[in-house]
N, CA and C of each residue as an Amber inpcrd file, in Angstrom:
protein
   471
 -78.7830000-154.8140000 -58.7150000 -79.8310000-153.8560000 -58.4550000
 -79.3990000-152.4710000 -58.9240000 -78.2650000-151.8860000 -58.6060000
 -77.6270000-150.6880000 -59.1490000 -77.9030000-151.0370000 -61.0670000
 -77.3340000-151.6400000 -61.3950000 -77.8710000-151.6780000 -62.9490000
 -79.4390000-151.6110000 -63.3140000 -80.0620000-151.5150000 -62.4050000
 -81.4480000-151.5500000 -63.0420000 -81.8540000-150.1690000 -62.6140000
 -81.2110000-150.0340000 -61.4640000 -81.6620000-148.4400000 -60.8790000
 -80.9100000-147.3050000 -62.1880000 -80.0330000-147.2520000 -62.5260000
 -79.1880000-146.8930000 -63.7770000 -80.0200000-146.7110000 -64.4020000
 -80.3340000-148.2190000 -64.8580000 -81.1090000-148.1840000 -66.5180000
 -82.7500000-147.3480000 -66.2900000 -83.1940000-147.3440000 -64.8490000
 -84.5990000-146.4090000 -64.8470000 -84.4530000-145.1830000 -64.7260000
 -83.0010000-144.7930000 -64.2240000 -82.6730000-143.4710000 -64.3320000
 -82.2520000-142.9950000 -65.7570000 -81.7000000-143.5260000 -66.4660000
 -81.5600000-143.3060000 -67.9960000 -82.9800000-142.7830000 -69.3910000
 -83.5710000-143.6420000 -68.5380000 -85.0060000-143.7770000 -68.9240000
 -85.9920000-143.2230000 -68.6480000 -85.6840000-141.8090000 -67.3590000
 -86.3140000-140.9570000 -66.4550000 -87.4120000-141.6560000 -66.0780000
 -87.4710000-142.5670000 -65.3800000 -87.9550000-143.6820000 -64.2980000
 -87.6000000-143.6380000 -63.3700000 -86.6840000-142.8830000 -63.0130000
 -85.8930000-143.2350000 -61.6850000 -87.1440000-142.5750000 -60.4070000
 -87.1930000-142.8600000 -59.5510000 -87.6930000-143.1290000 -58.3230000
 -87.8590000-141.3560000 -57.6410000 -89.0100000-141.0330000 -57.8450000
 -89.3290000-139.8390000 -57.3190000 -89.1800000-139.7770000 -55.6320000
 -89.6610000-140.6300000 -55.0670000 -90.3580000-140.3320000 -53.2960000
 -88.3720000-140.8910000 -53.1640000 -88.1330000-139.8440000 -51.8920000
 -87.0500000-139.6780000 -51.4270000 -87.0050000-141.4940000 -50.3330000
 -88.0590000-141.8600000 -49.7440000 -87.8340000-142.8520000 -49.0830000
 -87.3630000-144.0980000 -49.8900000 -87.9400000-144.1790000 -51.4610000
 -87.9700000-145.3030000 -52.1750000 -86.7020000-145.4850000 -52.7370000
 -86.2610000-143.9320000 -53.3880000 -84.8540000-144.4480000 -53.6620000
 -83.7220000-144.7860000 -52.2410000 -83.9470000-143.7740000 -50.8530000
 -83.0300000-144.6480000 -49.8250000 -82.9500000-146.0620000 -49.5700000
 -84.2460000-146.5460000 -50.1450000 -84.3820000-147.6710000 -49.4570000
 -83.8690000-148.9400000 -50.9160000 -83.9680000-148.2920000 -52.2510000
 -83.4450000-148.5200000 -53.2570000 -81.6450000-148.9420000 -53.0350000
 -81.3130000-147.7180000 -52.4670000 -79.6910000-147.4730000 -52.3170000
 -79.0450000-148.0540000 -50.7450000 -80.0110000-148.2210000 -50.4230000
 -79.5640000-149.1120000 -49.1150000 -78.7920000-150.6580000 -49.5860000
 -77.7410000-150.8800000 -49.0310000 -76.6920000-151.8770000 -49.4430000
 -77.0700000-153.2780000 -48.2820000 -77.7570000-154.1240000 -49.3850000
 -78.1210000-155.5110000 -48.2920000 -77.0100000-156.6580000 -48.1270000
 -76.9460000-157.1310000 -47.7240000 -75.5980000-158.5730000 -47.9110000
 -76.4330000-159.5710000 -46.4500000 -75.6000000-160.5470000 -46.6910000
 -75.6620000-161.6970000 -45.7400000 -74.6290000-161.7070000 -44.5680000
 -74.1970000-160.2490000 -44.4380000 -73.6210000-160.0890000 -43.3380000
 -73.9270000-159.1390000 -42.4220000 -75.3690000-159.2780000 -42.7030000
 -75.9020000-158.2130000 -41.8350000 -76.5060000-159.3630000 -40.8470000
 -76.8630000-158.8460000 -39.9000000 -77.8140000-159.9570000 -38.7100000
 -79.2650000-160.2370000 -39.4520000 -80.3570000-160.9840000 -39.1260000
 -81.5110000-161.2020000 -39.1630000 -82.2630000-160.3530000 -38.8650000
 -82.3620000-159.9540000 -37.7950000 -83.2650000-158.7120000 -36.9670000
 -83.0060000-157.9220000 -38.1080000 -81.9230000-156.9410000 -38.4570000
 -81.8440000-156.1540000 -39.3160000 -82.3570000-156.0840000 -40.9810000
 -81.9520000-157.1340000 -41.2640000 -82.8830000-157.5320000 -43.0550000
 -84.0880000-157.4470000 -42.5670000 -84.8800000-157.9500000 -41.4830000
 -86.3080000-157.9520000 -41.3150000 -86.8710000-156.7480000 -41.0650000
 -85.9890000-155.5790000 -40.4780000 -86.6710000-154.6290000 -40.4970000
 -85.9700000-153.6170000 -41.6660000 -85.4930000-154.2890000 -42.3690000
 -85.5950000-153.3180000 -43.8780000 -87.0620000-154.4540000 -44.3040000
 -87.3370000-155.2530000 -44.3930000 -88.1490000-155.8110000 -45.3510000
 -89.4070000-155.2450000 -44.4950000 -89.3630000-154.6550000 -43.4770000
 -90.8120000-154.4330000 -42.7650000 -90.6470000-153.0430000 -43.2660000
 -89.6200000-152.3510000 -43.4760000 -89.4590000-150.9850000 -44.2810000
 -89.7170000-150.9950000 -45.6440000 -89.4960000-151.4930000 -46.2360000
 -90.0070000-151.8180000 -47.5440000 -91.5880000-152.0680000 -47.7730000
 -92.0920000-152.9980000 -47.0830000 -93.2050000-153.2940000 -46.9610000
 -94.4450000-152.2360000 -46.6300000 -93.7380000-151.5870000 -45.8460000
 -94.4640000-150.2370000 -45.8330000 -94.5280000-149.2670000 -46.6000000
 -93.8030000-149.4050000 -47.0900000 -93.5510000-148.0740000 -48.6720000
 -94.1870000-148.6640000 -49.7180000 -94.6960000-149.9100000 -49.7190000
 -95.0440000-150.5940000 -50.7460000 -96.7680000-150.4120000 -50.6270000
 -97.1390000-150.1680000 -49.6440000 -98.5120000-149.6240000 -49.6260000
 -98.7250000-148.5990000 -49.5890000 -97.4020000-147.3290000 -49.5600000
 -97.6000000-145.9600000 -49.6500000 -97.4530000-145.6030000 -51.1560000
 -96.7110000-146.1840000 -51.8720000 -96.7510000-145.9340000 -53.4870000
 -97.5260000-145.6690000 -54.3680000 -97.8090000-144.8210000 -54.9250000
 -98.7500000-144.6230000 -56.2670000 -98.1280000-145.0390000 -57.1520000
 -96.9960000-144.7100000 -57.5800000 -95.9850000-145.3530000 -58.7330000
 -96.1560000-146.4320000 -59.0850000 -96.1980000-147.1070000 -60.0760000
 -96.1080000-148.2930000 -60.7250000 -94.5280000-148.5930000 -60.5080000
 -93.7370000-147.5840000 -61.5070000 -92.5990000-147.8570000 -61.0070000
 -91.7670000-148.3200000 -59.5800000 -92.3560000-146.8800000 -59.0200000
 -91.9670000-147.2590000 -57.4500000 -92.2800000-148.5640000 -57.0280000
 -93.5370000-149.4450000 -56.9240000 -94.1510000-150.4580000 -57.0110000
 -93.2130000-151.6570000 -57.2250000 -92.5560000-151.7600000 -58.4440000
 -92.1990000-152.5940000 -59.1380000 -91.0430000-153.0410000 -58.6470000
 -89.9290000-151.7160000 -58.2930000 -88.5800000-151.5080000 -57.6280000
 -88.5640000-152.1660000 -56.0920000 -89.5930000-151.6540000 -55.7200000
 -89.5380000-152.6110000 -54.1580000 -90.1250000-153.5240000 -54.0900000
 -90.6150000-153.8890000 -55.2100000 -91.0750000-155.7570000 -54.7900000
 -89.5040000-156.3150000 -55.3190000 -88.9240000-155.3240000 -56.0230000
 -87.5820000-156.3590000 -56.3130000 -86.4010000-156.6810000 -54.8830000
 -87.1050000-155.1480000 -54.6680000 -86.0020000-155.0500000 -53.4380000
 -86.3190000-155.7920000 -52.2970000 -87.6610000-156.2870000 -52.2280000
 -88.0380000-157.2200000 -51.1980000 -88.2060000-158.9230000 -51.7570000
 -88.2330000-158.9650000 -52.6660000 -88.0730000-160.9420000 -53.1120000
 -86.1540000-160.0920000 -52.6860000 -85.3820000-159.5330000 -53.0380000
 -84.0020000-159.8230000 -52.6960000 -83.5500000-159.5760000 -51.2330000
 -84.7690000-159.2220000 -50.4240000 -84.4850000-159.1110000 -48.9800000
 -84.7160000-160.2450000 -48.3160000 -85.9260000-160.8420000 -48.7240000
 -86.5780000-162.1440000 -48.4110000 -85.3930000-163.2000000 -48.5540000
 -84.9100000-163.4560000 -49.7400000 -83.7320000-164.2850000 -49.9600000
 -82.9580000-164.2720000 -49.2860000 -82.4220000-163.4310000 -48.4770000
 -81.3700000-162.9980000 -47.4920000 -81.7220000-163.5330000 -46.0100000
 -83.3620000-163.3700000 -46.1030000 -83.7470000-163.9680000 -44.5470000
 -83.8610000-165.5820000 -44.6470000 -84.2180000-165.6600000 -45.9550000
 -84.3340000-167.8600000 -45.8680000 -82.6550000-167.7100000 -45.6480000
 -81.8240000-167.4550000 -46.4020000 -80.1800000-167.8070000 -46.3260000
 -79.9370000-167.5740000 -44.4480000 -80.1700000-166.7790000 -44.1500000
 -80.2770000-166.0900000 -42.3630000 -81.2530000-166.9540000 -41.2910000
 -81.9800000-167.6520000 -42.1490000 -82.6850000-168.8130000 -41.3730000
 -81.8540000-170.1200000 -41.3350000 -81.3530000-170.5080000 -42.3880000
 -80.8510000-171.5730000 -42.1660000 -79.1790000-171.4290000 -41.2900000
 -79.1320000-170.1450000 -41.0740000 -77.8740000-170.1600000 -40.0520000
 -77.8660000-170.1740000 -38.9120000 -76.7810000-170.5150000 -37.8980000
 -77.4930000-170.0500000 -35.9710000 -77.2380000-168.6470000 -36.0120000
 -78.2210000-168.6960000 -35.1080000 -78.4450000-167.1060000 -34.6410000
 -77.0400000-166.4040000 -33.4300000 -76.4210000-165.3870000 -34.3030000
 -75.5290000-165.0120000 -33.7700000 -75.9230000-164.7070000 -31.6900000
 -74.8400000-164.8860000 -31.0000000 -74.9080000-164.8500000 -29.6210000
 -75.6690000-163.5460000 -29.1930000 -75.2970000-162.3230000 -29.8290000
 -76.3340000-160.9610000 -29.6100000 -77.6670000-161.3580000 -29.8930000
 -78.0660000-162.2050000 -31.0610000 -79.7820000-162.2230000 -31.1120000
 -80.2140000-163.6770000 -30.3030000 -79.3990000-164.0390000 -29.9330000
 -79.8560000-164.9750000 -28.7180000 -80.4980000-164.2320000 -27.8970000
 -79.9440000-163.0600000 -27.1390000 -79.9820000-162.7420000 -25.5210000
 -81.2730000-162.2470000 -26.2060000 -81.6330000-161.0960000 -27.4440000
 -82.8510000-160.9310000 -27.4760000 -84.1710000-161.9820000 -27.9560000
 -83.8560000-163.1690000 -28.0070000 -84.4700000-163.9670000 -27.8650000
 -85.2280000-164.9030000 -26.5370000 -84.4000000-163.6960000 -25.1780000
 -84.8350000-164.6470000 -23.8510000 -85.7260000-163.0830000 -23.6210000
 -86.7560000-163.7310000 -22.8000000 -87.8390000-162.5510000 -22.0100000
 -88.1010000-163.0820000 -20.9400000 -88.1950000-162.0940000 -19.7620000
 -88.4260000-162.5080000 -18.7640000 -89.6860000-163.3340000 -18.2730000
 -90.7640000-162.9100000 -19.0860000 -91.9560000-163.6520000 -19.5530000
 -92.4450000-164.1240000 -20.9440000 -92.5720000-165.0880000 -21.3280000
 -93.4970000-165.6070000 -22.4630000 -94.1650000-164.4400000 -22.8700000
 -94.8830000-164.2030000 -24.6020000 -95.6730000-163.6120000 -24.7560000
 -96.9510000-164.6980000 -25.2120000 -98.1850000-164.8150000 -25.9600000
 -98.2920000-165.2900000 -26.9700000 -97.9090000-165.2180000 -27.9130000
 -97.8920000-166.3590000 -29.2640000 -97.4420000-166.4960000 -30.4000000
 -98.3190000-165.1420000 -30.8610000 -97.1780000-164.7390000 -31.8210000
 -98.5610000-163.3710000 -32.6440000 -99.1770000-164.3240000 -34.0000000
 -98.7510000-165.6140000 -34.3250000 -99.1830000-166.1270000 -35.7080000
 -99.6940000-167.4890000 -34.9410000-100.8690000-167.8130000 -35.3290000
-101.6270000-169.2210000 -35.2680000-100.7960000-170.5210000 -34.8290000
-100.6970000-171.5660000 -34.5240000 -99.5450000-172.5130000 -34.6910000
 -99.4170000-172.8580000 -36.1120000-100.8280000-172.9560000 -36.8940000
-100.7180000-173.6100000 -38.3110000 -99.5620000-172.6450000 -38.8910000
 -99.2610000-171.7860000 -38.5660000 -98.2940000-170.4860000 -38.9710000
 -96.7670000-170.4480000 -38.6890000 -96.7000000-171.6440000 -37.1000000
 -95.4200000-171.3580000 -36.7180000 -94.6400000-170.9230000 -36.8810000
 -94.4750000-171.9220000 -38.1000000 -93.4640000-172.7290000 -39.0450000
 -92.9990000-171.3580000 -39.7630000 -91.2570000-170.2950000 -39.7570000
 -91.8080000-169.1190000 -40.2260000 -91.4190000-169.4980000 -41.5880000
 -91.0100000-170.8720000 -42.1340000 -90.7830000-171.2420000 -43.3410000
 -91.8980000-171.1080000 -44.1330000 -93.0260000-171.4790000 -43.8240000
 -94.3320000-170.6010000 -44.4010000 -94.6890000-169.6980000 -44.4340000
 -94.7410000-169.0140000 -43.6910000 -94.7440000-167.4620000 -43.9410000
 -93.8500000-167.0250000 -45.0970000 -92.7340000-167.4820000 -44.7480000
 -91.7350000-166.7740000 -45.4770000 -91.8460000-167.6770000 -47.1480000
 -92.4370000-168.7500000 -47.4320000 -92.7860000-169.2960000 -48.4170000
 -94.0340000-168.2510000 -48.9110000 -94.8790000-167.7680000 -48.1650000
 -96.0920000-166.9250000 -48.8360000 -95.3790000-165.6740000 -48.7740000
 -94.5370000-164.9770000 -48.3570000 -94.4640000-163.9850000 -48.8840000
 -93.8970000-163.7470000 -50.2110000 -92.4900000-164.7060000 -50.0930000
 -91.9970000-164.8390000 -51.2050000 -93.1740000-164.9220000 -52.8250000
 -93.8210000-165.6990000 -52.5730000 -95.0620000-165.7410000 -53.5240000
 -95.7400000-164.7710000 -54.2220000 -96.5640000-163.7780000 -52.8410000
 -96.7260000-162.6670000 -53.1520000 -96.0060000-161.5850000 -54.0160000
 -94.4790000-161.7000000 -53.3660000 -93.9100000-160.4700000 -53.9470000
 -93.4980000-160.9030000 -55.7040000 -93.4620000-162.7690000 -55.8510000
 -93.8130000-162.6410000 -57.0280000 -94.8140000-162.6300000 -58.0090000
 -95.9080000-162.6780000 -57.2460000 -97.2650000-162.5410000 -58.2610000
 -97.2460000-161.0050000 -58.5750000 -96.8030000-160.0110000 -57.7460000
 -96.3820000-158.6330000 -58.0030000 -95.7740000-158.6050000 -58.6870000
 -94.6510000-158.6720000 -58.9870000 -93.2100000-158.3500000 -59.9580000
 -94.4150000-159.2630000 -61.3950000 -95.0270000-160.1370000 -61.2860000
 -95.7820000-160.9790000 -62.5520000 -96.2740000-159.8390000 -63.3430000
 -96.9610000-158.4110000 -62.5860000 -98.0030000-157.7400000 -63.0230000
 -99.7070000-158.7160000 -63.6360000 -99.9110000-159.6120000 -63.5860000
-100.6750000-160.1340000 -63.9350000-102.5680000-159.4260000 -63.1800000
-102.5990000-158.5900000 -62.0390000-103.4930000-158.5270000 -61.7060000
-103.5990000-156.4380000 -62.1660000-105.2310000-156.5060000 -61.6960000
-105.7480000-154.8960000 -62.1340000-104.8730000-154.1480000 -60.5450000
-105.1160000-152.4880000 -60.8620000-104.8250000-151.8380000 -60.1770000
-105.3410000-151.8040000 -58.7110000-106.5870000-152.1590000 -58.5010000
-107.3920000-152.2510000 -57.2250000-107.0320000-153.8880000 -56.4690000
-106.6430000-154.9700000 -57.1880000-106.3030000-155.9500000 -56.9250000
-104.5790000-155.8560000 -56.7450000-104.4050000-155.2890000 -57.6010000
-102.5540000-154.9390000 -56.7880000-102.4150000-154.1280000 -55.3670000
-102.9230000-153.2790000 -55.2390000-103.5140000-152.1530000 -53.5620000
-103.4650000-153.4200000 -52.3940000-104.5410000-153.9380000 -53.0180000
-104.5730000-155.5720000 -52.2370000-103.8510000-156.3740000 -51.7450000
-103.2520000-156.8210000 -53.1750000-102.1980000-157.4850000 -52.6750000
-101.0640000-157.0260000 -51.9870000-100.8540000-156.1430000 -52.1690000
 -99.2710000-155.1590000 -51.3250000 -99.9820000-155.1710000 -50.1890000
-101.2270000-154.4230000 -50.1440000-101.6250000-154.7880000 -48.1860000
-101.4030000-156.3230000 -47.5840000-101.8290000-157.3670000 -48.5510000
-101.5270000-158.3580000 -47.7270000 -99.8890000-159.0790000 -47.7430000
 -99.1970000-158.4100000 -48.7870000 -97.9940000-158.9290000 -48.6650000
 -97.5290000-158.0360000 -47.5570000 -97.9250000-156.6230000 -47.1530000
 -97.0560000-156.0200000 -45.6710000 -97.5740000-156.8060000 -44.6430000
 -98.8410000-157.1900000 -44.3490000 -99.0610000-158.1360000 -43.7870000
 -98.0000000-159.7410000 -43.2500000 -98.2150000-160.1770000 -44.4300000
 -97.1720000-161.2280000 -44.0760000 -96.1260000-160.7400000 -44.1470000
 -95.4900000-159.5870000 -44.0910000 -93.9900000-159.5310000 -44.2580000
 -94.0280000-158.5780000 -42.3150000 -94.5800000-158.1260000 -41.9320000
 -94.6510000-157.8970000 -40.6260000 -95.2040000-159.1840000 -39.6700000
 -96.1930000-160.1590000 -40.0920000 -96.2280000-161.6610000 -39.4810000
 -95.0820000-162.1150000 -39.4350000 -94.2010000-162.2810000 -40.4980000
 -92.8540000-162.7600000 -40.4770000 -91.9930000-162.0110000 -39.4780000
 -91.7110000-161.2460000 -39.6770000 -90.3420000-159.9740000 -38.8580000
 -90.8570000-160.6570000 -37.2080000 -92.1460000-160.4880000 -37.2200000
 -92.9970000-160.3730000 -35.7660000 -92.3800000-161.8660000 -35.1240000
 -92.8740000-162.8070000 -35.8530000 -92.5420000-164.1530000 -35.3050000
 -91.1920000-164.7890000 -35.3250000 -90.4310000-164.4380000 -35.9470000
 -88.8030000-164.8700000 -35.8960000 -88.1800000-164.0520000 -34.6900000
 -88.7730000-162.3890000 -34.9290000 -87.9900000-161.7710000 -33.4320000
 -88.7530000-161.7210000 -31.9690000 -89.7900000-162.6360000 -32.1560000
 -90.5340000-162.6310000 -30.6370000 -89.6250000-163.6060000 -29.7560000
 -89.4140000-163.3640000 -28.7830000 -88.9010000-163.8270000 -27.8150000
 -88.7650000-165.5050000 -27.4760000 -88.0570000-166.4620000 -27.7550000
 -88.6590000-167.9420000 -27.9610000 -88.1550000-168.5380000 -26.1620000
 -87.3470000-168.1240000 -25.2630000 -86.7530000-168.5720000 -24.0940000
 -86.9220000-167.5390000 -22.7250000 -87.3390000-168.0710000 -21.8330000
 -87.2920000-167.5230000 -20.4570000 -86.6200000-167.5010000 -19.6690000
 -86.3450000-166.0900000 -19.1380000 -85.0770000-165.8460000 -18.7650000
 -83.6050000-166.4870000 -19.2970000 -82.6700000-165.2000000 -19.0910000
 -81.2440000-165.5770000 -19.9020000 -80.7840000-166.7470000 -19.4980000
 -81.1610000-167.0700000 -18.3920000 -80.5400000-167.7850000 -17.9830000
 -80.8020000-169.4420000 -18.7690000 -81.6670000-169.4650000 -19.5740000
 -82.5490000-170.9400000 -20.1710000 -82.0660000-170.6310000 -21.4550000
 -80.8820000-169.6400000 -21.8910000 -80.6850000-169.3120000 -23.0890000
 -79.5430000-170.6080000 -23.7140000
């Protein structure tokens, strides 16, 4: 990602709005927890409907298909003992996603999608607006349903 940020800065492309490049220069790995990638990708996701830039645009759909990747790799691991305990509530909530939705492997299969029909460029300007609203969409459905609470009381943890 630094090589591409380079090469748009070379190219005076580089990233005007102060949030896009932090969030550009923010350092992701697979050793961060879950909770945390999800709320960079719910940070991202939001800047992605604040953008006028094409450029800007373009940079954080990269930066989010490479955040996304990080949460399937973070799904298929156990959830460290700290995001357990925030996984017990003293009460149930409702699900915030449908049951047909549970599954956050779907979700996280449609977002992934989205953020590449974006990076495709294949659609007009009023149909891209669109789509970034509904990819923050599913990318806050996602964050929402992996960190909602799944056990009652710690003690059932």
């Amino acid at each position: 990602m630094r090589l591409v940020w380079n090469m748009l800065s070379m190219r005076g492309l580089a990233m005007n709005n102060d949030s896009v490049s932090s969030i550009m220069l923010t350092p992701l790995s697979t050793t961060m927890n879950l909770f945390e990638v999800l709320d960079f990708c719910n940070e991202v996701a939001y800047e992605l409907v604040e953008v006028d830039s094409f450029t800007d645009e373009i940079a954080l759909c990269g930066r989010l298909l490479y955040a996304l990747g990080i949460v399937r790799k973070l799904c298929e691991q156990d959830l460290p003992p700290q995001l357990i305990e925030n996984a017990a509530a003293d009460a149930l909530s409702l699900p915030l996603v449908p049951d047909i939705w549970s599954d956050s492997d779907i979700l996280l299969d449609y977002a992934l999608a989205m953020v590449n029909i974006q990076l495709s460029c294949v659609t007009d300007g009023d149909t891209r607006r669109s789509a970034n609203g509904l990819l923050h969409d599913l990318v806050y459905l996602l964050a929402g349903n992996l960190k909602q609470p799944r056990f009652q009381g710690a003690g059932n943890v």
